[in-house]
VEXDREN-2710 file (C-alpha; in Angstrom, 1 decimal):
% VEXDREN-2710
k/r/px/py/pz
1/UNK/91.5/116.2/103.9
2/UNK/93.1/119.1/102.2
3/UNK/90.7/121.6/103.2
4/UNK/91.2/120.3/106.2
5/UNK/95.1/120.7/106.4
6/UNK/94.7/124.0/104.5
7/UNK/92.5/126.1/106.5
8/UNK/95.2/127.2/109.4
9/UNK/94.8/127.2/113.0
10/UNK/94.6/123.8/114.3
11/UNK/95.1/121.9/111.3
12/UNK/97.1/118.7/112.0
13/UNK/94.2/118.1/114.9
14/UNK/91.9/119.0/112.2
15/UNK/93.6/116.4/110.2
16/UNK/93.7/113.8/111.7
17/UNK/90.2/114.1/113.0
18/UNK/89.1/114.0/109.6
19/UNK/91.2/111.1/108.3
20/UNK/89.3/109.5/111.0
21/UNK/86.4/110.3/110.1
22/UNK/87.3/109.0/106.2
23/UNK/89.0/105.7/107.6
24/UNK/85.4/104.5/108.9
25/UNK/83.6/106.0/105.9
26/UNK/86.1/104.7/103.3
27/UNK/87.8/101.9/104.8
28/UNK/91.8/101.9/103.5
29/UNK/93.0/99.6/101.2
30/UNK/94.2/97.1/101.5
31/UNK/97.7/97.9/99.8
32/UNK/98.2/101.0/101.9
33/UNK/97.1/99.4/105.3
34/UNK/99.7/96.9/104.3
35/UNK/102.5/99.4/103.3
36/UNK/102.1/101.3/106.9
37/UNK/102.4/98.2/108.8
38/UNK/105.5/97.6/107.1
39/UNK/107.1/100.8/108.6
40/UNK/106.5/99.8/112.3
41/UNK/108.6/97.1/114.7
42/UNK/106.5/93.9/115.2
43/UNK/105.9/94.7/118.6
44/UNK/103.9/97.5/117.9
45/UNK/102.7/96.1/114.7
46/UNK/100.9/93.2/116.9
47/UNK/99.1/96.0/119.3
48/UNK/97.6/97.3/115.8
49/UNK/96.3/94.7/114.5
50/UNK/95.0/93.1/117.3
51/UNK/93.6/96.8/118.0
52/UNK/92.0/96.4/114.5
53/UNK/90.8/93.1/114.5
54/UNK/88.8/93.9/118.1
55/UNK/87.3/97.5/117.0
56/UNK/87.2/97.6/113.3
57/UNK/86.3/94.7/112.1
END
């Protein structure tokens, strides 16, 4: 991820295609998965987890 962020041009595409990339490798925990959530409105926080539970689970 930092190389990614670190080598200019593009980089917060570059990013965030990696961290991508990591999420299905790695999987987040559970704590942080939990702690993002947090920050959104229920409204949206409904689309995501239903997004979740549909594609990545």
């Amino acid at each position: 991820m930092r190389n990614a962020i670190s080598i200019g041009g593009d980089s917060d595409t570059l990013a965030a295609i990696t961290g991508g990339i990591a999420e299905a490798y790695y999987g987040i925990p559970y704590s942080i998965r939990e702690k993002a959530l947090s920050y959104l409105d229920e409204p949206l926080r409904e689309i995501v987890e239903r997004f979740y539970e549909k594609y990545a689970e």
